[in-house]
N, C-alpha and C positions, 0 to 999 in steps of 0.2 A: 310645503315639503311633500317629496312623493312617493309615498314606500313602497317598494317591487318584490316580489317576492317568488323564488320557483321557478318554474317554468316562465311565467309570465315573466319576470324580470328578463329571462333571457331572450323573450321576442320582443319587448320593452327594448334592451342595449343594441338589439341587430336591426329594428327599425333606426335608433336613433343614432348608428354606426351608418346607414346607408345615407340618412340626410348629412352625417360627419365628411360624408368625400364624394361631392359635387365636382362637377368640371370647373367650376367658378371659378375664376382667380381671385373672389373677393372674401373666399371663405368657407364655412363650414355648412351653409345653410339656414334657410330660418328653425329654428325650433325654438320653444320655451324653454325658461330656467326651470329646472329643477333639483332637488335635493334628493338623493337617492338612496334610501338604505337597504341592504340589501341582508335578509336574513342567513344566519348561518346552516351550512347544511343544507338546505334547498336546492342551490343552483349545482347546472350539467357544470362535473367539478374542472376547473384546469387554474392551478394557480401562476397568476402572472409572472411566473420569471423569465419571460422570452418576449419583453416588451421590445420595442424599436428602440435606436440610437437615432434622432435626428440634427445632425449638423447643422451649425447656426453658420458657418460658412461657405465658399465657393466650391465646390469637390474640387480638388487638385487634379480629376479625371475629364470635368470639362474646360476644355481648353479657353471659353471665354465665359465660364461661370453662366450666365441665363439665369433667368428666373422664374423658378418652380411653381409659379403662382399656385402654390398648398395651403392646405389650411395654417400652416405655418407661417403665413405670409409677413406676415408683424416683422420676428427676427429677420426674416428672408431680407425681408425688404429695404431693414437698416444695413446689413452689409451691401445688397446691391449696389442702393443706392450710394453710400460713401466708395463705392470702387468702381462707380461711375457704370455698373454691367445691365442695369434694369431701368432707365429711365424712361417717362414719359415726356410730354412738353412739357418746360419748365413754367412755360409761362399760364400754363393750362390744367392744373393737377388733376381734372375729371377725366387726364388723359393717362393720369400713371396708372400702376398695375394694383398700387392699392390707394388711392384715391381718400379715403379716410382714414389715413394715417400721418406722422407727424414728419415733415424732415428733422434728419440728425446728425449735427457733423461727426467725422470722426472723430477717435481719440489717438494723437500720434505720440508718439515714444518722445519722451524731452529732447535729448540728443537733437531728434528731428525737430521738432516746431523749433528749436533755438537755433540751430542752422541756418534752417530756411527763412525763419524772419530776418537773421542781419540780412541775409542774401537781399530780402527783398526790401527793407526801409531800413536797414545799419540802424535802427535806433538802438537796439539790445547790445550789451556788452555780456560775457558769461562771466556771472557774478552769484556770488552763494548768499546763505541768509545773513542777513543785518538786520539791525534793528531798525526800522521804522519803514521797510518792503512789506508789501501783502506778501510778498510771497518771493522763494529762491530767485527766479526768474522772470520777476512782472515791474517795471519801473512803475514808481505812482502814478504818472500822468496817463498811462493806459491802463491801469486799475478803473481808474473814473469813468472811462467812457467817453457815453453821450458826441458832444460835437466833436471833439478833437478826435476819438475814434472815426467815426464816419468819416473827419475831413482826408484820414489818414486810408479808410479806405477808397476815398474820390481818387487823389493821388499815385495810389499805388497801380489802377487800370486807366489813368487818364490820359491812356493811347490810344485807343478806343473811344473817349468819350469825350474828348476836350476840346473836339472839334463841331460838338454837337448841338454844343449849347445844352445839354441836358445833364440836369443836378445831379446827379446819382445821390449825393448825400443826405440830400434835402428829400429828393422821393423816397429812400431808405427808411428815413427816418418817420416819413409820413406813413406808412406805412405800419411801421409796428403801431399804431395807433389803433388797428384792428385786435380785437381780445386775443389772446394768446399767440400770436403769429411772433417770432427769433427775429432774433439781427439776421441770421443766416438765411431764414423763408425768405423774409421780405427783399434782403438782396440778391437774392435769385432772381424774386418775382417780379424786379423793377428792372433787373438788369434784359432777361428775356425781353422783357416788355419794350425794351430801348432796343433791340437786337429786329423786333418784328416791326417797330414802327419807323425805325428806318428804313424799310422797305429794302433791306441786305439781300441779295442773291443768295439767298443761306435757306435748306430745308432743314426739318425738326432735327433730324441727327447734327446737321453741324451746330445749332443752335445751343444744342444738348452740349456738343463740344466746346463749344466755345465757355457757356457758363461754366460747364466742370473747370475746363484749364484754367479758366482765372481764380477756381473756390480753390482748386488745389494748389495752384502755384504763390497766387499772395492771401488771399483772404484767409486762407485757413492758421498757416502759423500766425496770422495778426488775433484772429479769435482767439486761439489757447498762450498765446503771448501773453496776453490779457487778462487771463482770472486767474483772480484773487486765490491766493492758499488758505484754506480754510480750517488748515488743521496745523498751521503753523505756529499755532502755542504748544504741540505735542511736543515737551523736553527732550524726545527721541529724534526729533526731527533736524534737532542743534547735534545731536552727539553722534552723527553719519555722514557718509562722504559717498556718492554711487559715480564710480570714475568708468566712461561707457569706454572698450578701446575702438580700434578702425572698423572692427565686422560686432559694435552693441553687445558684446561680452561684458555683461555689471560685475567690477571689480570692488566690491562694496565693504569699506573700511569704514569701523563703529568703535566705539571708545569701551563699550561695552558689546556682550555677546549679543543682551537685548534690542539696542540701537543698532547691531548689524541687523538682525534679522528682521526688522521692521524696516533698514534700505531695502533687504531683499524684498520683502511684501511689495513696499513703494515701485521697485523696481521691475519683479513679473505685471501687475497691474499696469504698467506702462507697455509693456511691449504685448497683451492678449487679454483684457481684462476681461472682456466677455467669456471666452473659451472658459477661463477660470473660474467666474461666478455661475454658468452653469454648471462645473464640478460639484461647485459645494451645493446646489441645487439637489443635482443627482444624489449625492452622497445624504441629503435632507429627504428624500424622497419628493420633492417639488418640482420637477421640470414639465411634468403637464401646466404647470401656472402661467407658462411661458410658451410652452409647443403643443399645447392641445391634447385629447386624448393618447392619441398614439404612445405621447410617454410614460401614460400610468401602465404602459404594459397590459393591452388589451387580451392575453394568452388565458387569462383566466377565466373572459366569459366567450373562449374560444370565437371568436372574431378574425382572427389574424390566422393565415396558417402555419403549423408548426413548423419553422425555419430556424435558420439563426438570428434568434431573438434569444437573449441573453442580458435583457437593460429591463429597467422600466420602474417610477415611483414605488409601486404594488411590492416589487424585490426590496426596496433597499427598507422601506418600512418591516416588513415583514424580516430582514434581519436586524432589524433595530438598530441600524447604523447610527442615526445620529442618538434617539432616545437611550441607547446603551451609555454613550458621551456621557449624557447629560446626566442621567442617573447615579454614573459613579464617577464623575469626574475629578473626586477629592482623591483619586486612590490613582490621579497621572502623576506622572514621577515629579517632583518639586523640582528639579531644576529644567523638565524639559517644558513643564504649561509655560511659565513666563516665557519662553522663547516661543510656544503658539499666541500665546496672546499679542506680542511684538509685532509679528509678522502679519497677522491681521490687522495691526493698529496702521502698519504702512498699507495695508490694500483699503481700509477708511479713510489714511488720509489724503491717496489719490483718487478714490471715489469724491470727496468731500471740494477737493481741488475743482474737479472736472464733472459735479452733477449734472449742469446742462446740456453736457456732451454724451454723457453716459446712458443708456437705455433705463427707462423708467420701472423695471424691472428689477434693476439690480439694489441688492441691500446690502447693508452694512455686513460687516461677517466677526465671528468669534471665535475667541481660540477653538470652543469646543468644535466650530462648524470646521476647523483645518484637522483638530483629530478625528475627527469623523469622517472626511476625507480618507483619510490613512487607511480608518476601520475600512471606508469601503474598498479599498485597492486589496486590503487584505480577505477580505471577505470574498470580492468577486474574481478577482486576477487570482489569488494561493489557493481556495478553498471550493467556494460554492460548484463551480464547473466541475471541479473533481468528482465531488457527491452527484449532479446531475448528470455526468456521463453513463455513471451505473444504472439508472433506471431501463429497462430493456425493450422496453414496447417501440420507443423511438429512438434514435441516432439523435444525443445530443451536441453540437458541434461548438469550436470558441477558435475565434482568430487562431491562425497558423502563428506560432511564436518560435523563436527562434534566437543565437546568439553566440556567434563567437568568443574566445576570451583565449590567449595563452601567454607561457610567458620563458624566457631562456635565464638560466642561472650565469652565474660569470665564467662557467668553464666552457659554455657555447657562444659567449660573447665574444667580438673581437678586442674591446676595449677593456675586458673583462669587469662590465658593469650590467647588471641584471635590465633585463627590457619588459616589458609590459604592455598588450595590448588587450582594448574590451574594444569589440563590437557588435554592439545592442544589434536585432534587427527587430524592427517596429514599425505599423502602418506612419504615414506621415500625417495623421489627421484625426485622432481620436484621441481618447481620456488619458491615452500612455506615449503622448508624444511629448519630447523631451527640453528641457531647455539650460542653458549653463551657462555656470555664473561662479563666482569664488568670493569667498567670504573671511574679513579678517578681524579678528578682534587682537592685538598684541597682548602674545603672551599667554594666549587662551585659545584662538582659534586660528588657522589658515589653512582652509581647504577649500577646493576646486571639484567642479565635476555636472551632474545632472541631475534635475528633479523634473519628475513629470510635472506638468500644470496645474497650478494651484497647492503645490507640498514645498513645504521647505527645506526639506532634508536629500542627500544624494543618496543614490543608490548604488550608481557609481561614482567611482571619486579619487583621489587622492588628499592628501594633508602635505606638511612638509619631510615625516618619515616615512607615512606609508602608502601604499596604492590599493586597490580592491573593487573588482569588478565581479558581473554576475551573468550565469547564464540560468536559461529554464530548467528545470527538472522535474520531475515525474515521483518523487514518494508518495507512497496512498496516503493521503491526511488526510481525508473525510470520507464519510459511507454516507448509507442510504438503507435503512431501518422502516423493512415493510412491518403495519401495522395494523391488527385485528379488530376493525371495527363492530362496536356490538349492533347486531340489525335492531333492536328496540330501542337502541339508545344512542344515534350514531357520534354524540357527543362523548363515548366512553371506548377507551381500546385495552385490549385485551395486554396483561403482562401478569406473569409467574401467578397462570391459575386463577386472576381475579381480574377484576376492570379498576382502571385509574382516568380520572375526566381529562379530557382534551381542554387545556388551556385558551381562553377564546377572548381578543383583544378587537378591540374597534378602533380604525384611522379612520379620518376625515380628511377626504383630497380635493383641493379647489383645482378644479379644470380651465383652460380657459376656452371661452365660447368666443359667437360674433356680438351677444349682448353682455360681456364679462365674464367674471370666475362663477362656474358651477361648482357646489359642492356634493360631494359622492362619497358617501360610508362604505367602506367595507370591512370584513372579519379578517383576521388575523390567529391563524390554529397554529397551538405548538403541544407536542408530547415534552417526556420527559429527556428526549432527544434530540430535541431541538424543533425548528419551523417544520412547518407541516406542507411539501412544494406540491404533493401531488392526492388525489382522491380518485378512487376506481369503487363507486357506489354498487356495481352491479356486481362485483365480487367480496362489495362491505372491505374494501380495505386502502387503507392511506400510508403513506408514504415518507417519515420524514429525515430531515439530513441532518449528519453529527459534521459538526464543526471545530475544530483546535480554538481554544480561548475564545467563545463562542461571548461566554458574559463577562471578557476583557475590558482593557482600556490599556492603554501604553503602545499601541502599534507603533509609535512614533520613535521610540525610545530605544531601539535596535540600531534604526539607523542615523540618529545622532551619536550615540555611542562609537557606530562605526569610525564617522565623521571626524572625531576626536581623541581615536585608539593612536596610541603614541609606540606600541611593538607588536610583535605579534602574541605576547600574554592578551594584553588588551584587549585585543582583537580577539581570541577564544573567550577573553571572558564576558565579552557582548553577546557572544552566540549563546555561552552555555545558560542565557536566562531566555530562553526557547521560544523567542517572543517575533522571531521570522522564522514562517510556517514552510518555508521551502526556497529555493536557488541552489548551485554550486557558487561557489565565491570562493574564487584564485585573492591572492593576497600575495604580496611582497613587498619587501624594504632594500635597504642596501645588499642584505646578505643573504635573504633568506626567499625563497619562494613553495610557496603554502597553497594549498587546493582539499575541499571541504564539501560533502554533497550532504546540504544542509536538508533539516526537515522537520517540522514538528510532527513525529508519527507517535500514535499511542502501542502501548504494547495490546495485542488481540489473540484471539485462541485460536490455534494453528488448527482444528475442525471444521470451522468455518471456511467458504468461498466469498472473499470480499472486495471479489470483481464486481459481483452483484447486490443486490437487495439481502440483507440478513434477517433472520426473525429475530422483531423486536420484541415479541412476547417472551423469549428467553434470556438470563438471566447472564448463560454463557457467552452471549453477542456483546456483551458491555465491554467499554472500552478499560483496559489498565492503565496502570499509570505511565505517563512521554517516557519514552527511550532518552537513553542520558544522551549528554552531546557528543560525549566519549566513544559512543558507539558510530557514531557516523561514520561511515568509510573518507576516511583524507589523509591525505603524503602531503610530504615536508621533505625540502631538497633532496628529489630521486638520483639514482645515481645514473639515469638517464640524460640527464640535464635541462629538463623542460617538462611542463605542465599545458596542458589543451581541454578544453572541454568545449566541443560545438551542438550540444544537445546528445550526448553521446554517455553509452552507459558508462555508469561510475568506475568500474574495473579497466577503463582504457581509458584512465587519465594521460596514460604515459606507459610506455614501454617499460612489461614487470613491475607494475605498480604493487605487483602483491597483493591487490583485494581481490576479492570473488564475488561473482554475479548475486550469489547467497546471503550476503552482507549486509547489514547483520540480523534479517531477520526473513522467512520465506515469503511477508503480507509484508515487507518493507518498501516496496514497488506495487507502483500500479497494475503493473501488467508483469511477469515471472517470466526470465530469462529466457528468448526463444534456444533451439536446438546450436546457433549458433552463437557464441560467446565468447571466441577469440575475435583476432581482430577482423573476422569479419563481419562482425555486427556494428562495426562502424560507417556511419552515413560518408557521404563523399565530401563533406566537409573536414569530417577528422580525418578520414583517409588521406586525406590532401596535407595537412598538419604530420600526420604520421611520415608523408612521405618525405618532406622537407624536413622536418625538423629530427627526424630519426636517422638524418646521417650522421653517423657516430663523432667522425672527425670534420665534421664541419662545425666553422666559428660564423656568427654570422654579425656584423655590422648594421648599426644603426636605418640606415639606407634599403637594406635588403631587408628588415623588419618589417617597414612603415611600406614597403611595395608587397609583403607577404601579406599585411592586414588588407591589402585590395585586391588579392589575388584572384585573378577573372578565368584560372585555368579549369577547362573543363573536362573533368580527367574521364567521364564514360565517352569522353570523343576517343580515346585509344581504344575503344573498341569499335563503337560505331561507323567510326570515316574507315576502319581496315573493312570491318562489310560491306559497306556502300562500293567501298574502291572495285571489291573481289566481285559484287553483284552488277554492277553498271559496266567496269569495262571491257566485261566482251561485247556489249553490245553497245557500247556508245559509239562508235563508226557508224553503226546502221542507224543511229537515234538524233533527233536535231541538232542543233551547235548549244545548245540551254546544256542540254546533258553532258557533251564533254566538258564546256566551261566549267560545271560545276565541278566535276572530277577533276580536275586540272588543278581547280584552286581547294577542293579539300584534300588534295594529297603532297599541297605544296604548304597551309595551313599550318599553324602553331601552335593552335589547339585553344587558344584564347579569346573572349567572348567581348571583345573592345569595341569601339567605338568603329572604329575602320574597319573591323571584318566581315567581308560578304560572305565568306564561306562561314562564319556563326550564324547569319542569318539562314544559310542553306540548312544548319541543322536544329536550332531551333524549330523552323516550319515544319522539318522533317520528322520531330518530336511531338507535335501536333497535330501532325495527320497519322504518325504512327499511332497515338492515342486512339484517334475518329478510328481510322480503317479497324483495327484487331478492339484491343481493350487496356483499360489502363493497367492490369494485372501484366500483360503480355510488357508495357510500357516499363514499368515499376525496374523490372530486371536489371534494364541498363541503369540506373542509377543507386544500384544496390552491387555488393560485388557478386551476386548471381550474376551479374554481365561474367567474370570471368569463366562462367561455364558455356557461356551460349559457343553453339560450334559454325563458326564461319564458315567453313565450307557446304554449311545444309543449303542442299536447294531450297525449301520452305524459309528457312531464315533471308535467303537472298531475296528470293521472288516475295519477301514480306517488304523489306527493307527497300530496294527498289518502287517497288508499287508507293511507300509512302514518300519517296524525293520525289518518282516523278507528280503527284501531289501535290507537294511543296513548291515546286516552281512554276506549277500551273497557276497557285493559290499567290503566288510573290509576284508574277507577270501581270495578275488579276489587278490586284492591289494598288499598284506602283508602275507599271507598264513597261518594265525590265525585268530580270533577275537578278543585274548584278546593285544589289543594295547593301549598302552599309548599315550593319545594325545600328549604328545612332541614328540612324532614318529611321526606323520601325520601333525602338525603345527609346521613349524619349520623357521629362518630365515637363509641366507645365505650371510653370508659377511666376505670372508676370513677363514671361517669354517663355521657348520653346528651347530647350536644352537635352542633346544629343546623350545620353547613361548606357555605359555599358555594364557590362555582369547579367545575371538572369539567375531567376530561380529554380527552371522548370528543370536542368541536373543537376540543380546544387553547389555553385559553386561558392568559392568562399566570401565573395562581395556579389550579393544580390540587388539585384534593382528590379522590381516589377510593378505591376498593375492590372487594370483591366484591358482587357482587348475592345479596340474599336472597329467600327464597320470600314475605317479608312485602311484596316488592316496594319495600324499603328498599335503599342501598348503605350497608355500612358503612367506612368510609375507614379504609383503615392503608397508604397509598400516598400522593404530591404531594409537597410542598415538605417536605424535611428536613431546611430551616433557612433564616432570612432574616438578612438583615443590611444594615441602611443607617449611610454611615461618609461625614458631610462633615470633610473636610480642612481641617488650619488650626488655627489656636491659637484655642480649645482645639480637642481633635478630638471631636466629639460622634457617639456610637456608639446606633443603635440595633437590638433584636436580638428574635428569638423562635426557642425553639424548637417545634413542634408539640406535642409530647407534653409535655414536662416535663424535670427533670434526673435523677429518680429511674424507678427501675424499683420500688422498694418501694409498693405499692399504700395502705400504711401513712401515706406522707410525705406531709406538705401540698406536696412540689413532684411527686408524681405524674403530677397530672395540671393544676396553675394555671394551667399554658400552654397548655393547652388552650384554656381559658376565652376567654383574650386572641383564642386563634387563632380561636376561632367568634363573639369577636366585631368580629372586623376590626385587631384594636390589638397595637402592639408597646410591647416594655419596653426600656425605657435599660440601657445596656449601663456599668454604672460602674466610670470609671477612671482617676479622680484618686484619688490617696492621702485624699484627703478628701472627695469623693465614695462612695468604700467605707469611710469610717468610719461615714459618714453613714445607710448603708444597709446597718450587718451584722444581720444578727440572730443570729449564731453566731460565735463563734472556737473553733479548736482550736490551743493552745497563747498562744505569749505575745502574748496582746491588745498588749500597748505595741509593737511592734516597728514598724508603720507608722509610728506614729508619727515614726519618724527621719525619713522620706521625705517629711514635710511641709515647705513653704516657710518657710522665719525669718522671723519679723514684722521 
C-alpha cells in the first residue's frame, strides 16, 4: 500500500494522471498497483463532483461510430466490436485495436434472436415455458449443444463452404480445445482462416465483412437460441407474460403486481442491459471499476478542468446514494420494496440466462441497488445542481433541459373530450433517456408510459383514468452553506459562537488499471449541513450543500403512487407526502384538467440572499419546516380552457391564471421575477401555446393537437425575414443571384423549420453568424419578445442583419456547394442510417431537434424531444406515442432505430392498450401467449 499525503499526493496523482492518457490505443500505460490513502485536509482542496460521463456506446454524433482507442477501451471495444464499427483481421487478433481482450457476442432483444432464428433454420416455434424446456424459448436438443449444434452451424453457411471440402464444424470444434477460446472466437477464427486459405479476392475489410454478415445474420440467433434459462425456477417467471408489439413496446401482463415488474426488469435488460448496469454502477459510486479513473471524478485532485463535469464515483459516494439505501432500508414503503426487489429478480434472471453473452463486469443487482438508483436521479437531476450553481467563483453549468406539456378541457375540444400532450425534451444518449412499456396486473394495475433506464416507475404516464405528465422547474430546494474553518484545527467549523467537528468518512474505490482494479481511499467531509463539495484553505473556509430528504429513502414511492392514482384526490394525495423535490405536473382525467408547480422548498428567513452562499455559522440560515403542498401555486379547470407549461413561469399557466410571480414565498424561486412578468416573460415556446391555444373561440380536433405537439413554427421569423426583406432589397439588384434567391424564398416562406425548407436553412445560418459577427446578448433579443421592440427600419439593425446573411450563404455555398439546401440536408440524425429532422432549437421552437455541429457543416441530432405522447380522454382512451430513437439499444434489432423513421417523417405510432388491441398487434410473446386472454370482455 502507498500512502500519499499533501502536496505530494498531489504531484504523486498528476504524474500518474499523465501516464493515465497515452496515445496508446492499448491503454493507460505502464505503472504499478497501488493503494492510495490519502489524508484528510492536506490536499490543494476541489472536491470531485464534476467528474466525466463516459459512454459505453457509439455517440449518435458519429455517423460510423469509430473507435476511441481510450483508456476505456475494454467497454469500447465490446460494443464496437458487436456492431461490427472497430474490427481488426479476424483471423489475426495482434491486428485489432485491443488485441488482449476477449470477443463477445451480443445480447439481442428476444423478439429478435426468435425471429431471426425461424428465419434462418425454422427449428423454433414461439413457445412459452413448460415443463421439462430449459428455458421459454430453447428446445432441448439445442440446449445440449456439442455436435448437433455445430452441425447445425456447418449447414446454416454451407454456401460458402460446401463446395470446399472444408469442415467448418469439425475445425470449430477443434478449436475450442484451446483454454478459454467460445464457440463464437473459435468460429470466427476458422472461418477467416477458410476465407484466406482460399486464396479469395477479398482484402481485410471484406473479410471483416463477410465474417460479421454471417455472425450476424445465422450464427448469432443460433447462439442465444441456445442457452439454457437459468433462472427458470423463479416462480415469477411462471406468473408473466412480456407481449413485444410491431415497434418492441413490452406490453407485460403478470398475475401479480410482483410478477409484472419482474417482466419489466426481464424485459429493459433485454432491449440495453449494459446502459442499465452502468446506472446502477453510477448510482453505487463504481463506474471507475469499469471505465477507469476518469469516472471517480478527477475534480477533486483538480486534474481535469473546471467544465461541465457534473458525474463521478467521488459524488455519488459522497451523497451516500446507495449507503443511505442500505442503512435505512427497513423504513421503504412495504408495498413498494417487493416491487424493487421483483424487478431486479427479472434483470438476474436475464443476466443468469445470457452470462456468456454478457460483459464480465456486470453483476447481479438488488432491490436496494434500483432505489438507490431513484436516490441518485433525485439527488443529482432535483437537487445537487441546484446547490452547486450557487457557489460564485465558477459558473456551474447542467445539460440544457427542457419540456413541453399542455392540455385542452372539453369546452376547446371538438369532440368535446379532454386531450393531453407531454413532450420530454432529453439528450438521446445519457442516464435520462427514456424507454416505454405498460404494465398490467388485473385489477390492480394498468399503466403505460416511460422510465429512464434501469427504473421501474413512470414519470410520465397514464393508467386507465388518468394521465400526467412533467416539465422542468426551477424552485430554490437546495443552498449552499459557507463554512468557518478554524485555522488550528481545520477539522472544526465555526457555528453560533463555538466550533462543531466536521464529520470525516473514508470510501474505498477500485479503479481499473492495465494490470486490474487499483484501490484508492479517499475522505468524505460533511457538517451539520450536509456533504461538504467545496474547500477554500487560503481563506480557512468550506462549503457545504443542504439538500430536501437528504437522510431519506422512498424516492421511489411518489411515482408509484402516481402510477396507480385512480382521481385527482389521489393524485394530490401522492404529492402532499413531499417526497418529489420538483416538476410541474399537468394532470387530467375525463373531466378534469389540473396543473401544479411542484417542489420541495423549505420555509427560510426572508433576510437572507439565497441566490448565494449563506453563513452557516448563523443560526438564522437554518432551514424551517417544507412548505405545505397547499401552497404550491396550481389551477384546476381555468376558465381559459387550457393549461401549458413549456419551462415557463408558474403565473402563465394560462391566460388569468390568477397566481403571482410572489407565490407563495419571495426565496420560493431560484432566481425572483425579472421586471417583466406579464406575458412577456414567456420563452417562444409558451408564446407559441399562448398563440394557438388562446383563441378564445376556437375548438380544436384530435388531428390539429397531435400536429401542434410537433409544431416547427418559428415565430422570431416574423421579425427576422421582415428585416432581412427591408435590409437586402434595395440592394439585391446590385448583389449576386445567391441574394435575391434568398429574398425571394424568405418572403415567399411559411415560417416553418421542415424538412424541405431552404429558406429555414437561410435563417438558421443566418442566426449563427449573427451570434459570431455582434454577440450572443445582441442574438438573445430575437428569441425573447425584446424582438418586438427592435426597430426595423434602423440603419444599424439592417446593415447588422444583412452582414450576417450575406455570412450565411457564403458559409452554406462553403459547406454544401449550393445555397439552396434543404434543411433535412444540414439537420440530420444518425442511427443505423442517416435521417433527414426538422425543428431546431436555436429560436425555440416547439419540437426541437438538435446537436453538435460538424465540419461537413451538418448538425447531427442526439438532443430535442425525448418522447411525445398524445392521450385523449374517455372511453376508450386512445393513446398516441413516439419515441425518437427506438426501444432497443442493440444496433441488431429492427426496433433500433423504426422510430426514428416515424420521427423524420413527422408521424406518431398508436400506443395499444386494450387487451385486444395488443393481441391484435404482437409480434412476440415471452412466456404464456393465453394469459391476456382472461382480460378480454365475455361475449
Amino acid at each position: 500500500m502507498t500512502h500519499v499525503a499533501g502536496l505530494d499526493a498531489h504531484r504523486f496523482f498528476v504524474q500518474r494522471m499523465r501516464r493515465v492518457r497515452p496515445a496508446h490505443p492499448r491503454g493507460y500505460g505502464a505503472h504499478g498497483n497501488a493503494h492510495v490513502s490519502i489524508s484528510p485536509f492536506l490536499l490543494p482542496w476541489r472536491v470531485p463532483v464534476y467528474g466525466s460521463l463516459v459512454s459505453c456506446r457509439e455517440d449518435l454524433a458519429q455517423p460510423h461510430g469509430g473507435c476511441r482507442r481510450s483508456a476505456h477501451g475494454g467497454l469500447q471495444y465490446f460494443r464496437n466490436c458487436v456492431t461490427g464499427l472497430c474490427l481488426g483481421s479476424l483471423s489475426d487478433p495482434g491486428k485489432c485495436c485491443f488485441p488482449d481482450l476477449q470477443w463477445r457476442e451480443s445480447v439481442h432483444c428476444h423478439h429478435r434472436r426468435r425471429i431471426a432464428f425461424q428465419g434462418a433454420t425454422g427449428l423454433v416455434r414461439n413457445r412459452g415455458v413448460r415443463a421439462g424446456d430449459a428455458g421459454p424459448c430453447a428446445p432441448q436438443h439445442f440446449v445440449k449443444g456439442g455436435e448437433r449444434f455445430s452441425r447445425t452451424i456447418s449447414s446454416i453457411i454451407r454456401g460458402s463452404v460446401a463446395d470446399s471440402g472444408f469442415d467448418l464444424a469439425t475445425e470449430t470444434q477443434s478449436h475450442r480445445g484451446i483454454p478459454g477460446m467460445s464457440l463464437l472466437t473459435a468460429f470466427f477464427r476458422v472461418y477467416a482462416n477458410f476465407l484466406e486459405s482460399r486464396e479469395l479476392a477479398m482484402d481485410a475489410d471484406q473479410r471483416r465483412s463477410a465474417c460479421i454478415g454471417v455472425y450476424r445474420r445465422f450464427l448469432l440467433p443460433v447462439l442465444l437460441a441456445g442457452v439454457a434459462i437459468a433462472h427458470a425456477g423463479d416462480p415469477l417467471a411462471r406468473e408473466v407474460t412480456v407481449y413485444r408489439d410491431e415497434y418492441g413496446v413490452p406490453h407485460i401482463v403478470g398475475d401479480t403486481v410482483e410478477a409484472t415488474f419482474f417482466g419489466y426488469g426481464y424485459a429493459q435488460a433485454e432491449d440495453h442491459l449494459e446502459r442499465m448496469m452502468l446506472q446502477y454502477r453510477d448510482a453505487q459510486g463504481r463506474r471507475a471499476e469499469v471505465l477507469g479513473f476518469e469516472a471517480l471524478g478527477q475534480g477533486y485532485l483538480q486534474f481535469i478542468p473546471y467544465e461541465y463535469r457534473w458525474d463521478g464515483d467521488y459524488l455519488q459516494r459522497l451523497l451516500r446514494t446507495l449507503k443511505g439505501v442500505v442503512e435505512r432500508k427497513h423504513e421503504i414503503d412495504r408495498e413498494v420494496y417487493p416491487i424493487l426487489d421483483a424487478f431486479a429478480r427479472g434483470i438476474n434472471a436475464f443476466i443468469g440466462e445470457h452470462r456468456a453473452q454478457v460483459p464480465g463486469w456486470v453483476d447481479k443487482v438488488t432491490a436496494e441497488d434500483i432505489e438507490a438508483l431513484e436516490r441518485s436521479h433525485y439527488f443529482r437531476f432535483y437537487s445537487i445542481h441546484d446547490a452547486l450553481s450557487k457557489l460564485g467563483d465558477r459558473p456551474y453549468t447542467f445539460p440544457d433541459l427542457g419540456s413541453n406539456h399542455f392540455a385542452i378541457a372539453p369546452e376547446k375540444s371538438a369532440n368535446g373530450r379532454i386531450i393531453h400532450v407531454e413532450h420530454t425534451h432529453m439528450p438521446w444518449a445519457n442516464r435520462f433517456q427514456n424507454y416505454e412499456a405498460h404494465l398490467i396486473t388485473p385489477g390492480q394495475l394498468n399503466a403505460g408510459g416511460i422510465s429512464w433506464f434501469g427504473s421501474p416507475f413512470f414519470l410520465d404516464g397514464f393508467n386507465d383514468r388518468i394521465t400526467w405528465s412533467a416539465t422542468y422547474n426551477t424552485p430554490n430546494i437546495a443552498d449552499i452553506y459557507e463554512e468557518k474553518l478554524n485555522p488550528e484545527r481545520p477539522l472544526q467549523y465555526a457555528y453560533e459562537g463555538g466550533w462543531r467537528e466536521i464529520r470525516v468518512e473514508y470510501e474505498t474505490f477500485k479503479v481499473k488499471g492495465p494490470k486490474g482494479l487499483e484501490s484508492l481511499t479517499l475522505p468524505l467531509y460533511y457538517t451539520h449541513h450536509g456533504p461538504v463539495v467545496k474547500v477554500d484553505r487560503n481563506r480557512n473556509r468550506a462549503y457545504s450543500a443542504k439538500l430536501p430528504n437528504f437522510e431519506g429513502v422512498n424516492y421511489s414511492t411518489n411515482l408509484y403512487g402516481l402510477m396507480t392514482a385512480r382521481n385527482l384526490d389521489d393524485f394530490r394525495a401522492v404529492l402532499r407526502k413531499q417526497l418529489m423535490p420538483r416538476w410541474n405536473l399537468l394532470y387530467s382525467d375525463a373531466r378534469n384538467i389540473y396543473w401544479v408547480h411542484n417542489g420541495t422548498v423549505a420555509g427560510r428567513s426572508e433576510k437572507l440572499d439565497w441566490r448565494k452562499p449563506v453563513p452557516g455559522w448563523l443560526k438564522e440560515a437554518e432551514w424551517g419546516p417544507i412548505l405545505p403542498f397547499e401552497v404550491h401555486p396550481q389551477v384546476l379547470n381555468p376558465a381559459s380552457g387550457f393549461l401549458q407549461n413549456c419551462n415557463t413561469p408558474h403565473w402563465l399557466v394560462t391566460r388569468n391564471s390568477g397566481l403571482k410571480p410572489t407565490d407563495p414565498a419571495p426565496y420560493y424561486l431560484q432566481s425572483p421575477p425579472g421586471p417583466e412578468s406579464g406575458e412577456g416573460a414567456l420563452n417562444t415556446r409558451g408564446e407559441r401555446l399562448f398563440q394557438v391555444l388562446g383563441q378564445s373561440e376556437k375548438k380544436f380536433g384530435l388531428e390539429e393537437i397531435k400536429q401542434l405537439a410537433v409544431d416547427t413554427y418559428v415565430l422570431p421569423a416574423d421579425v427576422i425575414v421582415p428585416l432581412l426583406v427591408q435590409a437586402a432589397e434595395p440592394m439585391a439588384a446590385a448583389e449576386d443571384a445567391r441574394l435575391r434567391e434568398a429574398i425571394r424564398l424568405l418572403k415567399a416562406w411559411d415560417r416553418r423549420s421542415t424538412t424541405e425548407s431552404v429558406a429555414y436553412t437561410y435563417v438558421h445560418f443566418w442566426g449563427r453568424a449573427y451570434q459570431e459577427l455582434f454577440s450572443n446578448a445582441r442574438f438573445a433579443r430575437f428569441v425573447s419578445q425584446e424582438r418586438r421592440r427592435i426597430d426595423l427600419s434602423s440603419h444599424e439593425e439592417q446593415q447588422d442583419a444583412i452582414a450576417a446573411l450575406k455570412q450565411a450563404l457564403a458559409r452554406i455555398e462553403k459547406h454544401f456547394g449550393t445555397t439552396q439546401v434543404p434543411w433535412g440536408k444540414v439537420n440530420v440524425a444518425i442511427r443505423g442510417g442517416t435521417f433527414p429532422m426538422d425543428g431546431d432549437s436555436l429560436f425555440g421552437v416547439l419540437h426541437p431537434d438538435y446537436g453538435p455541429d460538424q465540419e461537413s457543416g451538418q448538425i447531427y441530432c442526439n438532443n430535442g424531444w425525448g418522447h411525445l405522447m398524445v392521450v385523449m380522454e374517455g372511453e376508450p382512451k386512445e393513446i398516441w406515442s413516439l419515441l425518437p430513437y427506438g426501444q432497443s439499444e442493440d444496433p441488431a434489432s429492427p426496433h433500433y432505430n423504426d422510430q426514428v423513421r416515424l420521427h423524420s417523417q413527422g408521424q406518431m405510432k398508436r400506443f395499444w392498450f386494450t387487451p385486444r388491441e395488443i393481441l391484435a398487434h404482437t409480434e412476440s410473446a415471452w412466456g404464456d401467449r393465453e394469459r391476456i386472454k382472461k382480460l378480454l370482455p365475455r361475449p
